[in-house]
N, C-alpha and C positions, 0 to 999 in steps of 0.2 A: 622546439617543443613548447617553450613560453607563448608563441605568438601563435601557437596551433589552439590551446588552450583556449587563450585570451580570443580567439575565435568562433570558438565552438561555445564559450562562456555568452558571448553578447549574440550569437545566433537564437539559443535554446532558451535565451531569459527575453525575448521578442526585439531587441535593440534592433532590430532593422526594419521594421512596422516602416509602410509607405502612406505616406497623407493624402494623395491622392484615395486609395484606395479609401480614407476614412471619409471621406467627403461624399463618395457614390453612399456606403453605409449609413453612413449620418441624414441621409437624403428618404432615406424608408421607416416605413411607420412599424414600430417593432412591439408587440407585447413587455409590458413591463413585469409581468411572471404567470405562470401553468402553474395548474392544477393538476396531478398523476396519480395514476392507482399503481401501487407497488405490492410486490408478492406479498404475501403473510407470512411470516416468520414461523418456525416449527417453535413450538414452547414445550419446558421442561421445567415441572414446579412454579409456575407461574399462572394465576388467574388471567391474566390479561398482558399483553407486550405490546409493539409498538404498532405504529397509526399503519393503514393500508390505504392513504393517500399523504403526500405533503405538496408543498407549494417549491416551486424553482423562480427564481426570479431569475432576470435575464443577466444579470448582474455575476450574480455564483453560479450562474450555467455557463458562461463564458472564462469563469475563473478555474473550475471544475475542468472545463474542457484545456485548455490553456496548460495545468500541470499535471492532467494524466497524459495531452502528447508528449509534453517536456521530460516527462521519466519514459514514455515509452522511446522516443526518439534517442534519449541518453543511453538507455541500454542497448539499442541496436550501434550505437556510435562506441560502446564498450565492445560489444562482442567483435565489432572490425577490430579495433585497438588490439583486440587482443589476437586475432587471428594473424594481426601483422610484427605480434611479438613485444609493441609496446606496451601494455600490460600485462603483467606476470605473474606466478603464483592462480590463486584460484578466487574464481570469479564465479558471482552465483547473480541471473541476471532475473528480475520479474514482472518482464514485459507480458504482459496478458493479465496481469494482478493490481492494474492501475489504481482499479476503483477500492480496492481497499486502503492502500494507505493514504489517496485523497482522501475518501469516502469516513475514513478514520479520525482523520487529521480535522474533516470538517462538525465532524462530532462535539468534536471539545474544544477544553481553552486552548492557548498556547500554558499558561502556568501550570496546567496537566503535565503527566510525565509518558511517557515509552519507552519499551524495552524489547529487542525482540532478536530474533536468530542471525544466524550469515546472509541472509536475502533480503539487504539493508539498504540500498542505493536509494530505491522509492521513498522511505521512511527519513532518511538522513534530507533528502530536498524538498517532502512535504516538512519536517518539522524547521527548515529558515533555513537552511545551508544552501551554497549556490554550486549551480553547476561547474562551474572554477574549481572551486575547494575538492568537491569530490570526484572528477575527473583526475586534478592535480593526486588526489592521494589514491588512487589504484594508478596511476603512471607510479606512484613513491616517488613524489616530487613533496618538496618540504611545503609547499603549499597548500596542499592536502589539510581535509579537517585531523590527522592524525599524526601530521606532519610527515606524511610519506611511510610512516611505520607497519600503519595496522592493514592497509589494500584494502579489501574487498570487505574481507569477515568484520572489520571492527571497524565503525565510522561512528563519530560521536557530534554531540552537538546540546546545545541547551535544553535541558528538561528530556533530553533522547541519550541514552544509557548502551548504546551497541543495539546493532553489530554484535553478537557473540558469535566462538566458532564451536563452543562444547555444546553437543547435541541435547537441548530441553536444561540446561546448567542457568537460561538469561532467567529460568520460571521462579523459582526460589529469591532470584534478586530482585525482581517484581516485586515478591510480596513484601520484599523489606522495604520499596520503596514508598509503598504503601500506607506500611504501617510507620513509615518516618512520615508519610503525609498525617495520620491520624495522630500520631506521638506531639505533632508541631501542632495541631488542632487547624489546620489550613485544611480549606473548601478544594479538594485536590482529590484527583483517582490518577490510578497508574493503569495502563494500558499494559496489557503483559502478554505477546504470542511468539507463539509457538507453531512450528507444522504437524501436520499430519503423521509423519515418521518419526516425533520424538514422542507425540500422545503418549505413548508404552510405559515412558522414563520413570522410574517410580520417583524420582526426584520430586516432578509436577503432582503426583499426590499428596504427597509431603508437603508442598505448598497449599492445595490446599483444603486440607485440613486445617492446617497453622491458620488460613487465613477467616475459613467460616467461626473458628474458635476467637479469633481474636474477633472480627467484623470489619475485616481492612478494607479499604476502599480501593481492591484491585479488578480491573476486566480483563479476566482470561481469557486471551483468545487463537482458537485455533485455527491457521490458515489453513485450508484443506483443499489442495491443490492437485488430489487424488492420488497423485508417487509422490514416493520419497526416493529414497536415494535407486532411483532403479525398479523399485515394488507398488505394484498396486495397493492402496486401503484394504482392499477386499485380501491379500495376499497376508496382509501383516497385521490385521488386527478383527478380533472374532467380533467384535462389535464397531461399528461403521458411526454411529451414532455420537459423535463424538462432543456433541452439545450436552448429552447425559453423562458423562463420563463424570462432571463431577458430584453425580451423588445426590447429596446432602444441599448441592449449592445450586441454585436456579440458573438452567441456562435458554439460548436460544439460538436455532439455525435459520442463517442469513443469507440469500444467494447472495454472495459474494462479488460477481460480474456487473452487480447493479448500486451504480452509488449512490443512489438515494435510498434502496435499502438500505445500505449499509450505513450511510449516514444517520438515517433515523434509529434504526438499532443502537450505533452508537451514545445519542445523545437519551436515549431508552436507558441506556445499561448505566451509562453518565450518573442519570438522575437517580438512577435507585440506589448504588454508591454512595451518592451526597448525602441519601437521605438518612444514614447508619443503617441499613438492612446487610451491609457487608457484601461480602461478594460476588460478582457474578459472570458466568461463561457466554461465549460467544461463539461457534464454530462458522466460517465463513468459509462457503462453499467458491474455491473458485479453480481457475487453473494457469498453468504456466507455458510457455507455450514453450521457451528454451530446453533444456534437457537439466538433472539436475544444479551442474555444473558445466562448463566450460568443455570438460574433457567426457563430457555424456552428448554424445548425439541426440538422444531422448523419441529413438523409436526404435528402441531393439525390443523396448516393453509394451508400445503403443503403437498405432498407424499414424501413418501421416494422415492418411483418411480421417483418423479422428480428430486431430490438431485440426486440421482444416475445418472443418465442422464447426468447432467452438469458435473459431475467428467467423465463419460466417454466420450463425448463427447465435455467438454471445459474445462478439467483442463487448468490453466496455464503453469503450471510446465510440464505436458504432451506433450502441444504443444509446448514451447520451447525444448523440450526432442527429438521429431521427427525430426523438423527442423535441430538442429545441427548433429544429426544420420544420415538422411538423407541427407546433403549435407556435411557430412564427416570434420563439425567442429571436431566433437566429436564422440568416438565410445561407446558404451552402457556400454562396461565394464568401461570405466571410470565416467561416471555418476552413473552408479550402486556406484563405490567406494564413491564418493561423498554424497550418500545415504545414505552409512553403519557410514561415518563418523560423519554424524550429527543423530544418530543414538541412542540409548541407548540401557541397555538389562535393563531388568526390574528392574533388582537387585541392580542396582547402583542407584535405586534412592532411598533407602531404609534410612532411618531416622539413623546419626551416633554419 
């Protein structure tokens, strides 16, 4: 199991890059960054939100690409894991939701905080933790960021607070995280989501409240992934709209699938935070492609037809893939290699 790990750790962090290959690459004349037009944001109490163009340099378009395979890759390399019985317990994977926790993660500082539900793997390797660490702790190997305790629901990490498994319980801790950002008078927002299926929780109003009262510097944000545990939005909440939900507090809906919205969103929501205006929402439109959990197939409520659909028509990792091809960030053969590198052949994963 150590050297299956130690494996899978130096495959999915690029350690087998061929120099050859960098040599053909190094050899073409490449844009040093694009200009893109990105959807508009739905707005809620707010005059104005964020830009409906930014700039990609070739630089974070390769970087961007690079750790949404690396967690997409990572969680297809969970779900064998676990199909083959060495991970246990329950597993919640969110391959199809790259672009938000990059997309997130490229928002803010690192000195920023997160907080967020049981669908944490993503969020746990964009905020510094390696694929080692969190591979080792859903096996429950001590080398795990939890030391093999917490699996799947609880993974932690610097400035990243869980991993929670109490459904909408992580929202209220947000806000205290917050208001320990404002109490310390540190240049700090907390990042604080939530999905779609716990929206309901009167817990999350209760935050906030607490939060628009105080002016804490929390972004709430709702991953909207369309089901929850089994149910459609449309099944389990009479209003869909879940960027108004908080009222009183300004918020904004983000397609989700796209990480340059989202990124800008983010560093949107960032700035109004810093600036003491207090709190504000996020709903991030996106989807999952796994079933809730491990033990949900995830189309007794949906078609496959549909699934299929959103991967062709909105993967993440696709439409960052076109963009940079297309305006000559990046050429296919080097994203193809970046593919092969985070990559396994079946045999290496084999029990040693």
């Amino acid at each position: 199991m150590r050297k299956m790990l130690a494996a899978v750790s130096r495959v999915l962090s690029g350690a087998s890059q061929k120099p050859a290959s960098r040599v053909l690459v190094a050899s073409r004349n490449f844009a040093n960054d694009a200009t893109f037009e990105i959807k508009k944001c739905d707005l809620h109490r707010l005059e104005e939100g964020p830009p409906v163009t930014t700039v990609l340099t070739r630089e974070d378009g390769l970087k961007y690409y690079r750790m949404m395979q690396t967690v997409r890759r990572m969680e297809l390399k969970a779900d064998q894991l676990y199909k083959q019985k060495i991970i246990r317990g329950f597993c919640h994977l969110c391959d199809g939701q790259e672009a938000c926790c990059v997309g997130l993660e490229a928002g803010i500082n690192p000195t920023d905080h997160l907080i967020t539900a049981y669908r944490a793997h993503g969020f746990t390797f964009t905020r510094g933790l390696s694929v080692r660490e969190i591979l080792a702790e859903l096996t429950g190997r001590k080398g795990g960021c939890a030391k093999g305790k917490g699996g799947s629901m609880h993974m932690y990490a610097k400035n990243f607070y869980g991993g929670n498994g109490i459904v909408g319980a992580q929202v209220p801790l947000g806000a205290g995280i917050a208001l320990a950002c404002k109490y310390n008078g540190k240049d700090e927002v907390c990042l604080t989501l939530y999905g779609d299926g716990a929206a309901n929780q009167g817990q999350i109003f209760e935050a906030y409240n607490m939060a628009a009262l105080w002016k804490l510097p929390c972004i709430f944000i709702c991953e909207n992934n369309r089901y929850g545990m089994g149910t459609s939005v449309e099944r389990a909440a009479a209003s869909t709209d879940y960027y108004k939900r908080g009222d009183f507090i300004p918020g904004l809906r983000v397609d989700g699938m796209d990480i340059l919205c989202v990124r800008e969103a983010t560093r949107f929501a960032a700035a109004y935070c810093r600036s003491g205006k207090g709190p504000i929402l996020m709903e991030l439109q996106t989807y999952r492609y796994h079933g809730h959990s491990m033990s949900d197939p995830g189309v007794s409520y949906r078609t496959r037809e549909e699934i299929q659909e959103v991967r062709s028509k909105s993967d993440p990792i696709m439409l960052l893939k076109d963009r940079m091809v297309n305006s000559n960030l990046a050429s296919v053969e080097e994203l193809k290699e970046i593919d092969v590198e985070r990559s396994l052949e079946p045999g290496r994963w084999r029990m040693q």
